[in-house]
C-alpha positions as CSV (number, residue, x, y, z in Angstrom):
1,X,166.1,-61.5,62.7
2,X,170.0,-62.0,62.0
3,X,169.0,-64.7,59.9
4,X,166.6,-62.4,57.6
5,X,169.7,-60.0,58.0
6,X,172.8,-62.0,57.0
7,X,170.4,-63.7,53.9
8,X,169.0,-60.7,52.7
9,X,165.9,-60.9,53.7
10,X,164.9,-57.6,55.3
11,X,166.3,-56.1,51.6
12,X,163.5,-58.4,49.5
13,X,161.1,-57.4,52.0
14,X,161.1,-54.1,51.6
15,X,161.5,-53.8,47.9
16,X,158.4,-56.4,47.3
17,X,155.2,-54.8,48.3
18,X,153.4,-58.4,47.9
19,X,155.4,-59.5,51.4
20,X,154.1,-56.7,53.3
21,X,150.3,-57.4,52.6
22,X,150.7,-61.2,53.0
23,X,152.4,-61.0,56.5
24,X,149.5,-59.9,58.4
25,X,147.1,-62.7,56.6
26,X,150.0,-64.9,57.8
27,X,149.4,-64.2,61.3
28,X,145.9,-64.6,61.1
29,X,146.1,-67.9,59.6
30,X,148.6,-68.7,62.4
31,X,146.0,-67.4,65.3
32,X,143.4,-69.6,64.0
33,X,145.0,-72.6,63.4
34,X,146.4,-71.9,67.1
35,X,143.0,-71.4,68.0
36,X,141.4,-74.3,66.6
37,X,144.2,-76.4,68.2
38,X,143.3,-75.0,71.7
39,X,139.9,-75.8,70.9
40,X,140.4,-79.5,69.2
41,X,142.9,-80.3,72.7
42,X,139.4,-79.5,75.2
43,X,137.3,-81.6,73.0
44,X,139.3,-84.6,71.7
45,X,140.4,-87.5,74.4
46,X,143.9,-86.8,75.6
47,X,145.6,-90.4,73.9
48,X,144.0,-89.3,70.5
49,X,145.0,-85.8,70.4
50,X,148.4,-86.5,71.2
51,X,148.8,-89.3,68.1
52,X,147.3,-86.4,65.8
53,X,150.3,-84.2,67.5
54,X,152.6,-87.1,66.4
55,X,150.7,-87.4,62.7
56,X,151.5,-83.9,62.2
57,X,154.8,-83.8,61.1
58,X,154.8,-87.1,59.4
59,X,152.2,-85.7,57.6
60,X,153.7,-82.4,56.5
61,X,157.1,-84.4,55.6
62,X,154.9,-86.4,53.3
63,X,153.0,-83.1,51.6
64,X,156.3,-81.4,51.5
65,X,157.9,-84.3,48.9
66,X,154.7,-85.2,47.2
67,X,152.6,-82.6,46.5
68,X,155.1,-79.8,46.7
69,X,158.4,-81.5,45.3
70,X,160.7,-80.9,47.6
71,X,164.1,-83.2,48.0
72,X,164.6,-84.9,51.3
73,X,167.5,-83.1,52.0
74,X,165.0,-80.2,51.9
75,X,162.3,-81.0,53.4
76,X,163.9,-81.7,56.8
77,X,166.0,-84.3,58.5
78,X,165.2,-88.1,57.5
79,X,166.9,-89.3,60.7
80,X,164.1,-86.9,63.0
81,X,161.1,-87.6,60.6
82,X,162.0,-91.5,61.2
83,X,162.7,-91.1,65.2
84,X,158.8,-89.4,65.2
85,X,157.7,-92.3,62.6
86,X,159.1,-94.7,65.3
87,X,157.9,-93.2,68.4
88,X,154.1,-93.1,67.1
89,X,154.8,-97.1,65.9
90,X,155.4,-97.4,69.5
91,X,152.7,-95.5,71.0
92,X,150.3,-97.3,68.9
93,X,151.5,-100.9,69.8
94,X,151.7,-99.9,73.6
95,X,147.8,-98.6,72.7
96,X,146.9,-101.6,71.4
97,X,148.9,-103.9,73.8
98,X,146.8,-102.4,76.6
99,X,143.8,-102.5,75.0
100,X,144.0,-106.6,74.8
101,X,144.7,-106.4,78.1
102,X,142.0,-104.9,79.3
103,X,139.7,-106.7,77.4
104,X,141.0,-110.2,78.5
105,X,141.1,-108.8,82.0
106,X,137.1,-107.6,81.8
107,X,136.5,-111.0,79.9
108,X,138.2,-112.9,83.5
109,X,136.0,-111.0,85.9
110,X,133.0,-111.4,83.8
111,X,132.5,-107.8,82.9
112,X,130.5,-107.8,79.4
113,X,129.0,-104.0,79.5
114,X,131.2,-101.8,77.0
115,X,133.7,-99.5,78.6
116,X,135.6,-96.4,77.0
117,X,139.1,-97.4,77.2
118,X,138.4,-98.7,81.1
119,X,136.8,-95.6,82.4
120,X,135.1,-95.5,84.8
121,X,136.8,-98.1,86.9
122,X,135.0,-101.5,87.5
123,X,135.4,-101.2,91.1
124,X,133.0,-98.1,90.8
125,X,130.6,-99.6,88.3
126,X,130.1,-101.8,90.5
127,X,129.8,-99.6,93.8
128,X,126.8,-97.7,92.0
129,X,124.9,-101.1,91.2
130,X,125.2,-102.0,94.6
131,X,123.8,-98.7,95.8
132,X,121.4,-98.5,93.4
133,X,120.0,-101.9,94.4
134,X,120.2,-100.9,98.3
135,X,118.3,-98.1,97.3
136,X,115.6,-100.0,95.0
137,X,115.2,-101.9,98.4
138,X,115.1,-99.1,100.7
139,X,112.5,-97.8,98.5
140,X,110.4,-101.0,98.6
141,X,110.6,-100.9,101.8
142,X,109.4,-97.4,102.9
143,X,106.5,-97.9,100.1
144,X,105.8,-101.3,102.0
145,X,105.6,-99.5,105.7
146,X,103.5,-96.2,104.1
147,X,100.9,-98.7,102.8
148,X,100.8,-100.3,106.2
149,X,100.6,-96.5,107.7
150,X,98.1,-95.9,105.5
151,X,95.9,-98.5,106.1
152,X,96.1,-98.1,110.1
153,X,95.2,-94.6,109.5
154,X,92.5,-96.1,107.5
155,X,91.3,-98.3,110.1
156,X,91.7,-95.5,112.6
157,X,89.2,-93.3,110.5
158,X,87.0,-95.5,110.4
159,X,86.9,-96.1,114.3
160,X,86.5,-92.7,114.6
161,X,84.1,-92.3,112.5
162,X,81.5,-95.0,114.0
């Protein structure tokens, strides 16, 4: 507000009729892109939403000089568009680091089923086989004894029946 003040603003903004109409359609525009960010941060995996949170500003930079024209003096500060530029080198080469790893640590315990940046753990893939097989047996089992149940009630019938 002292900004709009001291540069004149509130003056342009009440002698152009144009600004008053485009303000609300601002905050519209604003509430749905807010919105749709909301949404995109439920549905999108946590390691990729936050790159796209990094891409943002890189990208705008980019728009801002190319497609609008602006100088780099204008468009923002080099030295903070470079720092973000750096950080999301890093993010991606610590993404990429730990994605070898993982994959010469599955190929060393023999893991060959495809797993979603390691989730869920091996430990727990493996737990459920396990049980899964116990209960396969367990199963076999109790269909092996009903059959023998079924064929001494059989047996018994037929005693009974004589």
């Amino acid at each position: 507000m002292v900004a709009l003040y001291v540069s004149g603003g509130f003056e342009l903004a009440i002698t152009t009729n144009k600004l008053w109409y485009l303000l609300p359609l601002l905050g519209v525009i604003s509430t749905a892109a807010m919105s749709l960010t909301m949404v995109a941060s439920r549905k999108l995996p946590v390691s990729l939403f936050g790159t796209l949170c990094y891409l943002e500003p890189i990208f705008l930079f980019i728009f801002s000089i190319t497609i609008f024209h602006q100088s780099v003096d204008e468009g923002g500060s080099v030295l903070m568009y470079a720092m973000i530029f750096v950080a999301l080198m890093i993010m991606i080469l610590d993404s990429a680091l730990g994605y070898l790893a993982r994959r010469r640590d599955n190929r060393l315990h023999g893991y060959n089923e495809p797993q979603v940046g390691s989730f869920p753990p091996r430990r727990r893939l493996k737990n459920r086989r396990i049980q899964g097989v116990l209960t396969a047996h367990r199963f076999r089992k109790i269909r092996r004894y009903q059959h023998k149940i079924d064929k001494m009630a059989h047996k018994i019938d037929q005693l009974y029946s004589k």
